[in-house]
PyMOL Python script that loads the backbone (N, CA, C, O; Angstrom):
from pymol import cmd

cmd.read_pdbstr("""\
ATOM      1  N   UNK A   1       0.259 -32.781  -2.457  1.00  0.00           N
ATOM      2  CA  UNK A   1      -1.162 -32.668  -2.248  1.00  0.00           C
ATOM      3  C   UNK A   1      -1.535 -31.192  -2.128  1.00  0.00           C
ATOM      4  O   UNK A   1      -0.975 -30.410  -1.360  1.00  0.00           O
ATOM      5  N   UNK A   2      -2.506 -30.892  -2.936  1.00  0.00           N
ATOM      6  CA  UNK A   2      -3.195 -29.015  -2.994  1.00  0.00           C
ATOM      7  C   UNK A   2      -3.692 -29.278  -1.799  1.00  0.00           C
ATOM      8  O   UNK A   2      -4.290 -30.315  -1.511  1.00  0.00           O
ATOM      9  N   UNK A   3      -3.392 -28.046  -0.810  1.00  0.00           N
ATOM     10  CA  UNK A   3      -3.612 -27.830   0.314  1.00  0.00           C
ATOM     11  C   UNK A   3      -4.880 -26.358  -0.142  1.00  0.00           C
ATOM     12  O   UNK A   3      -4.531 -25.632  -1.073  1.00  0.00           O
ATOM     13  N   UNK A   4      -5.742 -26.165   0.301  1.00  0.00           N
ATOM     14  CA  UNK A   4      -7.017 -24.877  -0.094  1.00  0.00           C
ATOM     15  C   UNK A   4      -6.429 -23.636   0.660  1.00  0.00           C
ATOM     16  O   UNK A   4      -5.517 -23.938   1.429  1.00  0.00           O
ATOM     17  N   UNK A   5      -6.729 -22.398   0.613  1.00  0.00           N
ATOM     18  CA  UNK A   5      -6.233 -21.354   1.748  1.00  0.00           C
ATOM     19  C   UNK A   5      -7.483 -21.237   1.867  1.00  0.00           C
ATOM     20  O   UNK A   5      -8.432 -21.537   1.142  1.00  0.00           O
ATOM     21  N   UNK A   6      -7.344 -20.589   3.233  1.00  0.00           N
ATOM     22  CA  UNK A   6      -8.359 -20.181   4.028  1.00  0.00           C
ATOM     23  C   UNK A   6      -9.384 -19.404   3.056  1.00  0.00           C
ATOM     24  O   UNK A   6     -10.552 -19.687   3.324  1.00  0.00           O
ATOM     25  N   UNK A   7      -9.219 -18.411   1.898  1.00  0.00           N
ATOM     26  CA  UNK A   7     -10.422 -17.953   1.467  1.00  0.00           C
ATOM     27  C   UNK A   7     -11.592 -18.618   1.031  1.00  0.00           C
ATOM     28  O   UNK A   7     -12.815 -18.492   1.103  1.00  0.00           O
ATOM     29  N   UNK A   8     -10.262 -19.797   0.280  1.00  0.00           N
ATOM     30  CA  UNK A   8     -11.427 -21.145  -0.829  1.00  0.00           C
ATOM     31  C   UNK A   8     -11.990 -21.583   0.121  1.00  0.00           C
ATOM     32  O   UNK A   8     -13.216 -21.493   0.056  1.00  0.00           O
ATOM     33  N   UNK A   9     -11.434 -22.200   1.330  1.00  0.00           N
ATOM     34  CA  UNK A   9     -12.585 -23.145   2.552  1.00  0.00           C
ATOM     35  C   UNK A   9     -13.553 -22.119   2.828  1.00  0.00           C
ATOM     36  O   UNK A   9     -14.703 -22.499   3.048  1.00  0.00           O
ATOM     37  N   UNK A  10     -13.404 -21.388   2.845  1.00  0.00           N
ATOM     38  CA  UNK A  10     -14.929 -20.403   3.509  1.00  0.00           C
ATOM     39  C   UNK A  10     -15.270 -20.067   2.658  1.00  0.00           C
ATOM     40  O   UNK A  10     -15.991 -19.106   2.930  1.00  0.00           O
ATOM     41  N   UNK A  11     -15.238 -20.264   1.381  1.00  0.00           N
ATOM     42  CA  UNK A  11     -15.921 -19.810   0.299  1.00  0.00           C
ATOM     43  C   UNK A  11     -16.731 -21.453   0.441  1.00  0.00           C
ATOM     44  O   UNK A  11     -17.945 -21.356   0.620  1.00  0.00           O
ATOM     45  N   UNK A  12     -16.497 -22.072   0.414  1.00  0.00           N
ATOM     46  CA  UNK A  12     -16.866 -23.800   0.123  1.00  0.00           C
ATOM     47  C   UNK A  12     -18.213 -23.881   1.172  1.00  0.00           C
ATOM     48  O   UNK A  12     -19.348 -24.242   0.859  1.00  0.00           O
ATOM     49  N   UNK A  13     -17.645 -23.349   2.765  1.00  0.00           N
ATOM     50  CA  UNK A  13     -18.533 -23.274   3.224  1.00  0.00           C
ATOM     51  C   UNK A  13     -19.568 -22.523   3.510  1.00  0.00           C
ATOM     52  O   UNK A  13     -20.652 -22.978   3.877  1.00  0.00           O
ATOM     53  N   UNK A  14     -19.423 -21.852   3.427  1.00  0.00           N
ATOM     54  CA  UNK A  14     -20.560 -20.242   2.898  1.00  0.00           C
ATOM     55  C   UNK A  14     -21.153 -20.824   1.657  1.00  0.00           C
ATOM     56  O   UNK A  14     -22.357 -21.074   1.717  1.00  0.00           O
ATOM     57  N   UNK A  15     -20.668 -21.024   0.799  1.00  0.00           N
ATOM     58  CA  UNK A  15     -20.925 -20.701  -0.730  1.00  0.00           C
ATOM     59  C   UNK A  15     -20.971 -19.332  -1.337  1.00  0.00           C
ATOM     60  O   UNK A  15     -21.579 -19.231  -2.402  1.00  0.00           O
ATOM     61  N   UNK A  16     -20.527 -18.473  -0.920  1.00  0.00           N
ATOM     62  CA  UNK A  16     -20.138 -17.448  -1.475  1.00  0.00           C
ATOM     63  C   UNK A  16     -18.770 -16.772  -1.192  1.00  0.00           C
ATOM     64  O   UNK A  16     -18.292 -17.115  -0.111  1.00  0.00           O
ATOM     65  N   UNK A  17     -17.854 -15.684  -2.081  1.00  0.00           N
ATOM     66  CA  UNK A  17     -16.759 -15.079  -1.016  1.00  0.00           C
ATOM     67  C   UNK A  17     -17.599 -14.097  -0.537  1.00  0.00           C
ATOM     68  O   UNK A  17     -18.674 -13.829  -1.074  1.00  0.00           O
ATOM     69  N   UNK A  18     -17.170 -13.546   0.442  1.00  0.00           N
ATOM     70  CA  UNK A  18     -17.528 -12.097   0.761  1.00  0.00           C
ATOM     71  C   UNK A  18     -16.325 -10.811   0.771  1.00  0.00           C
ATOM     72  O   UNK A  18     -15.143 -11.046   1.023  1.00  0.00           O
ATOM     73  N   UNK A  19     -16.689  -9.852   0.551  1.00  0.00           N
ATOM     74  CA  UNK A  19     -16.172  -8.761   0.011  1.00  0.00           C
ATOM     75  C   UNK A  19     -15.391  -7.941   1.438  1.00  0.00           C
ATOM     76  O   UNK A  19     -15.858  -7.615   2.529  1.00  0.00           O
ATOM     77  N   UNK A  20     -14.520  -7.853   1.061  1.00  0.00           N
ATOM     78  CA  UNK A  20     -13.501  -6.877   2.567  1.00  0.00           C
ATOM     79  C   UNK A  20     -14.707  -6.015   2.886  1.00  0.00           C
ATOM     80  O   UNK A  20     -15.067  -5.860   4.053  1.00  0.00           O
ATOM     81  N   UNK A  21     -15.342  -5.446   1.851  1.00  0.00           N
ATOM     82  CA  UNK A  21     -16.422  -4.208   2.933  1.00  0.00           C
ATOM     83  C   UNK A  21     -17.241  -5.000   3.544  1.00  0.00           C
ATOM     84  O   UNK A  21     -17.545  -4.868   4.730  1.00  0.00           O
ATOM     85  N   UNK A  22     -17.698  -5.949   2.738  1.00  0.00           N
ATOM     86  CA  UNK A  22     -19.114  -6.935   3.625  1.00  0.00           C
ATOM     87  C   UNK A  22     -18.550  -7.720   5.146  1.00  0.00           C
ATOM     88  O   UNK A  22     -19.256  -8.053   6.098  1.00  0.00           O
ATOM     89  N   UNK A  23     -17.178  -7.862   5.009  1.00  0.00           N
ATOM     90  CA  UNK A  23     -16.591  -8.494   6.735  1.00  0.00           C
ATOM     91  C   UNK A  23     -16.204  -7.484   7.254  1.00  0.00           C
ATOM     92  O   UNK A  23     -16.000  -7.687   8.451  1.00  0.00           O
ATOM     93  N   UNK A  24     -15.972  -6.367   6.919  1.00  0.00           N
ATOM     94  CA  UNK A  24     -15.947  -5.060   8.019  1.00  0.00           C
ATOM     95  C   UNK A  24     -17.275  -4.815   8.255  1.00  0.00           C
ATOM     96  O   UNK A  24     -17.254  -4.481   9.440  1.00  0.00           O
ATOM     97  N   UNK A  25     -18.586  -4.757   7.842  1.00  0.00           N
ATOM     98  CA  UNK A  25     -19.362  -4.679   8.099  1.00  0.00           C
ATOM     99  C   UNK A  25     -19.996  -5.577   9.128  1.00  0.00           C
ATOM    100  O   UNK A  25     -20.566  -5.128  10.122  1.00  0.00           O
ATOM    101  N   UNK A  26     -19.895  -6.683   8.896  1.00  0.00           N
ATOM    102  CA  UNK A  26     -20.157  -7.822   9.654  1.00  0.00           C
ATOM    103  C   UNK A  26     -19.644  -7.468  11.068  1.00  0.00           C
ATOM    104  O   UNK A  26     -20.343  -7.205  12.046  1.00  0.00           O
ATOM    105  N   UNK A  27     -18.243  -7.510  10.996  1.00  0.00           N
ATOM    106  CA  UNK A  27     -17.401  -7.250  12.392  1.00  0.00           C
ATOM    107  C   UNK A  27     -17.485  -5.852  13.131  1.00  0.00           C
ATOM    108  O   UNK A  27     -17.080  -5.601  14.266  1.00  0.00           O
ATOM    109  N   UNK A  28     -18.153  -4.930  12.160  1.00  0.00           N
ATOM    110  CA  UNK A  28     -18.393  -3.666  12.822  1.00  0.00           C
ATOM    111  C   UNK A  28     -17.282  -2.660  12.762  1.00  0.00           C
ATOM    112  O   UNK A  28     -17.288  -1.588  13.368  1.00  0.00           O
ATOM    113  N   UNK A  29     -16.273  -3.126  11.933  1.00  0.00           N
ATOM    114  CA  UNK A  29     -15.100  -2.306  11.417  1.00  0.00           C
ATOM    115  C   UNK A  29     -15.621  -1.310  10.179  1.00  0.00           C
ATOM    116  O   UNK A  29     -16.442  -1.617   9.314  1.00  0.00           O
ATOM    117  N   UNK A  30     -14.819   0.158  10.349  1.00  0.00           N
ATOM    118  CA  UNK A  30     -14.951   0.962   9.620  1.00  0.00           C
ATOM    119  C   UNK A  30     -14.761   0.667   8.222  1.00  0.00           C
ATOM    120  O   UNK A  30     -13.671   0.223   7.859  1.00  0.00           O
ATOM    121  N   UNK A  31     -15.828   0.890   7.273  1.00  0.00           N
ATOM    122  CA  UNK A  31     -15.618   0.979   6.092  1.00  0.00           C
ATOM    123  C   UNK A  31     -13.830   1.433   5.270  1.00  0.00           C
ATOM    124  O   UNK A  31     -13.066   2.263   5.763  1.00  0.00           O
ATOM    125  N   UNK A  32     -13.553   0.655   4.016  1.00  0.00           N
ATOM    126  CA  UNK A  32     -12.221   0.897   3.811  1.00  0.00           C
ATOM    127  C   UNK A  32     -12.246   2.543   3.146  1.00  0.00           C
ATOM    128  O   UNK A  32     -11.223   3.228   3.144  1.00  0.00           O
ATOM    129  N   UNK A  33     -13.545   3.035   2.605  1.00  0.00           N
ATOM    130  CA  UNK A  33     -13.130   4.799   2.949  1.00  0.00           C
ATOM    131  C   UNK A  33     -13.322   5.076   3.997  1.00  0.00           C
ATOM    132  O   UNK A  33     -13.121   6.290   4.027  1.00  0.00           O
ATOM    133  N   UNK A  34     -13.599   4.751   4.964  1.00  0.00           N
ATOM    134  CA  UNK A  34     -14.238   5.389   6.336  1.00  0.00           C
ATOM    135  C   UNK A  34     -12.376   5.579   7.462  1.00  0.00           C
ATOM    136  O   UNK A  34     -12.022   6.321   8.378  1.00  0.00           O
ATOM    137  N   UNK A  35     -11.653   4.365   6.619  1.00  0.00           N
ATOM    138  CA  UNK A  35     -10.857   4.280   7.119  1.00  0.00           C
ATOM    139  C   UNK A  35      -9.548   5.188   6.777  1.00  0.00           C
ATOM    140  O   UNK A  35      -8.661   5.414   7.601  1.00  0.00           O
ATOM    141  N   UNK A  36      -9.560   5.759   5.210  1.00  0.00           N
ATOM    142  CA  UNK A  36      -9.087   6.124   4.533  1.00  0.00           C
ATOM    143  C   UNK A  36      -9.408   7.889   4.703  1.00  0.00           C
ATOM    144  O   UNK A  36      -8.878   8.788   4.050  1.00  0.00           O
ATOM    145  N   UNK A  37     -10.495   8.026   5.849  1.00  0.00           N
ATOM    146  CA  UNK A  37     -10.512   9.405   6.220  1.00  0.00           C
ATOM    147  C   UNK A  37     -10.516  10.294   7.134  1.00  0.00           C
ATOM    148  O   UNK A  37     -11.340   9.872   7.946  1.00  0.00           O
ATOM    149  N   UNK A  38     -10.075  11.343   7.539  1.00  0.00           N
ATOM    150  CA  UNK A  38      -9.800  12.086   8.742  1.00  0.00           C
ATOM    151  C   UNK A  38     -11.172  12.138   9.593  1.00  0.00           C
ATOM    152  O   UNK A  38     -12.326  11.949   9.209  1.00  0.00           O
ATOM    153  N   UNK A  39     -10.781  12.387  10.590  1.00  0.00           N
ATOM    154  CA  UNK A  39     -12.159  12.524  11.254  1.00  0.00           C
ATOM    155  C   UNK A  39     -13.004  14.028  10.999  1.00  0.00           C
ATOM    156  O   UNK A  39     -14.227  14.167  11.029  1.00  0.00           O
ATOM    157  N   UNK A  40     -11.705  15.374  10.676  1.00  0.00           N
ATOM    158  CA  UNK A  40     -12.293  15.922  10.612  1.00  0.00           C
ATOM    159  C   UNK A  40     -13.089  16.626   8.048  1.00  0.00           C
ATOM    160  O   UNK A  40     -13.356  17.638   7.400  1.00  0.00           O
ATOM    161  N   UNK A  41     -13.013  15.026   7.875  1.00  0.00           N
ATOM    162  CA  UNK A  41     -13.524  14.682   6.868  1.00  0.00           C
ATOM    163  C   UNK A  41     -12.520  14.833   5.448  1.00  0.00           C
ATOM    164  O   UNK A  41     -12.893  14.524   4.317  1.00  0.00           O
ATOM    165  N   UNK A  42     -11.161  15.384   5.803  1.00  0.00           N
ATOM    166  CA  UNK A  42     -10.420  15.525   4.598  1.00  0.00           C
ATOM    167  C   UNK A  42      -9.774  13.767   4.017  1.00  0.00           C
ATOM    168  O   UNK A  42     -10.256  12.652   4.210  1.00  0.00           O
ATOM    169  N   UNK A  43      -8.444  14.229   3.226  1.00  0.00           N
ATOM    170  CA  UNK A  43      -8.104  12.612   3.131  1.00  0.00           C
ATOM    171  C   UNK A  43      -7.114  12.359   4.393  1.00  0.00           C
ATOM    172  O   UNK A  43      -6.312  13.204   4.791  1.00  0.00           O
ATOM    173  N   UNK A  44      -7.273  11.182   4.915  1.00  0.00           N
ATOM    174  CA  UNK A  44      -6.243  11.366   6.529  1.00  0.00           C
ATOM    175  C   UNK A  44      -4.751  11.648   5.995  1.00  0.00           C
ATOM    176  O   UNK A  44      -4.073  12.416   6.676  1.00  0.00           O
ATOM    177  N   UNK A  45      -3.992  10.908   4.445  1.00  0.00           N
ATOM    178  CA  UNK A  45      -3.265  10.830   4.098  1.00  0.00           C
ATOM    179  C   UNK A  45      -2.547  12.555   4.033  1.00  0.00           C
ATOM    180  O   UNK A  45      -1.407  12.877   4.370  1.00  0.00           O
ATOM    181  N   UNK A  46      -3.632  13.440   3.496  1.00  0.00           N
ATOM    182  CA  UNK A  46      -3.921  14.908   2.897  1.00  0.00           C
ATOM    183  C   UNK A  46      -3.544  16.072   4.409  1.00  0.00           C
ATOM    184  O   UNK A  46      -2.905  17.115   4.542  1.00  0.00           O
ATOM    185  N   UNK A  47      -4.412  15.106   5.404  1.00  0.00           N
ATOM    186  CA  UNK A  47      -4.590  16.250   6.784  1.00  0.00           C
ATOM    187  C   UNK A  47      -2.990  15.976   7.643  1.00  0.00           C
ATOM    188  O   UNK A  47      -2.264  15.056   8.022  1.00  0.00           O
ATOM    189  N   UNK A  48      -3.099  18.002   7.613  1.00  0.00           N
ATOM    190  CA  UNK A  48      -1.875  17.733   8.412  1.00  0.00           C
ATOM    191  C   UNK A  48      -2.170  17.334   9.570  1.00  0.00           C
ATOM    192  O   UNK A  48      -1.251  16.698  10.086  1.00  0.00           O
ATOM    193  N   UNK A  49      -3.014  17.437  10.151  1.00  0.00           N
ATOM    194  CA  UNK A  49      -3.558  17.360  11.388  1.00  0.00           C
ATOM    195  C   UNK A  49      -4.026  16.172  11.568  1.00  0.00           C
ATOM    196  O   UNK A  49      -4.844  16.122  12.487  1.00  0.00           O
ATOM    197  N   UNK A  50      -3.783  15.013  10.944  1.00  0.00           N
ATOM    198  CA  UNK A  50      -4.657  13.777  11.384  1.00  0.00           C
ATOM    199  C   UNK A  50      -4.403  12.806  12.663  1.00  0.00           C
ATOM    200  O   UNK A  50      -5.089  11.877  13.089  1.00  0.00           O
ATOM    201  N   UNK A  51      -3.144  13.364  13.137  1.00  0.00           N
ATOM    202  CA  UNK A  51      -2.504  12.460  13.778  1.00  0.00           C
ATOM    203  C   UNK A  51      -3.478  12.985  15.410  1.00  0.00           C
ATOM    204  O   UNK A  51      -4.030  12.192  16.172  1.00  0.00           O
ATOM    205  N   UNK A  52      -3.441  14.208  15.535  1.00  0.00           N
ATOM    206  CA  UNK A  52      -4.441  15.267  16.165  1.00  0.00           C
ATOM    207  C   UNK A  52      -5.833  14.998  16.353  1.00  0.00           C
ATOM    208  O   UNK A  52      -6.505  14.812  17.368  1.00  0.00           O
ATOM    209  N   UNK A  53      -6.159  15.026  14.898  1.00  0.00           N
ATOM    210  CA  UNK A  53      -7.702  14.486  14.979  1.00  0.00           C
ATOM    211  C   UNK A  53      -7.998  13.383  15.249  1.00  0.00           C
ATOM    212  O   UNK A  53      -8.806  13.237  16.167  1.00  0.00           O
ATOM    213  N   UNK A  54      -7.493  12.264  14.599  1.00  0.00           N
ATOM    214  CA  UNK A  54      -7.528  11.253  14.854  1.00  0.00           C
ATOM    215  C   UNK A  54      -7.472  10.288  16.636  1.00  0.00           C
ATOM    216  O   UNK A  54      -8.063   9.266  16.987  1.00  0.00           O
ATOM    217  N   UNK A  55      -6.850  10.863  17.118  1.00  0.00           N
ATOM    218  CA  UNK A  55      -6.655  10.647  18.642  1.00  0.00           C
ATOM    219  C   UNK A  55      -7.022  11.403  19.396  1.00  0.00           C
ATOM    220  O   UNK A  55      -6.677  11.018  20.514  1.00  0.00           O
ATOM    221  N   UNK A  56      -7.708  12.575  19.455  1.00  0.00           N
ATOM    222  CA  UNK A  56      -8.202  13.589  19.878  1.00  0.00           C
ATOM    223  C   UNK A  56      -7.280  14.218  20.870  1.00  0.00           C
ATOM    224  O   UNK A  56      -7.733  14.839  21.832  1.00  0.00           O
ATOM    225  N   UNK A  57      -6.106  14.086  20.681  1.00  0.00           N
ATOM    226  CA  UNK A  57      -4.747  14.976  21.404  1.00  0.00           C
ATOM    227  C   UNK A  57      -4.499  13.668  22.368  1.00  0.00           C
ATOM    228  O   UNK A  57      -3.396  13.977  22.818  1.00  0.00           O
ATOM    229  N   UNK A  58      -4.684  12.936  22.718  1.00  0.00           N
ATOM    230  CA  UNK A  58      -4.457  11.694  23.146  1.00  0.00           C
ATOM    231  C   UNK A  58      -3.062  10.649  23.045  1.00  0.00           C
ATOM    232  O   UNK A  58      -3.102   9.518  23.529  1.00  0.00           O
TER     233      UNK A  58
END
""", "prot")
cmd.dss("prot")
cmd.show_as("cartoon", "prot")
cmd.util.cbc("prot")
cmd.orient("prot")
């Protein structure tokens, strides 16, 4: 028996999917560039310093 995953049922019940940015949005989670960047605006991947910025010496 086809068992649905969780995306298809909430697609069924919504009637629409929604988009990883549109449920970070929803939930108030940072955008997936927002996430993808240093605080002090480079790429976090790029900054040597992100670990720094990112936690604010913390």
């Amino acid at each position: 028996m086809y068992e649905p995953n969780l995306e298809e049922v909430i697609a069924k019940l919504v009637g629409v999917t929604l988009s990883e940015d549109h449920v970070r949005s929803i939930v108030g989670a940072p955008s997936i560039e927002e996430s993808e960047t240093c605080a002090c605006g480079d790429k976090l991947e790029e900054c040597k310093d992100s670990y720094e910025h990112m936690t604010h010496g913390v």
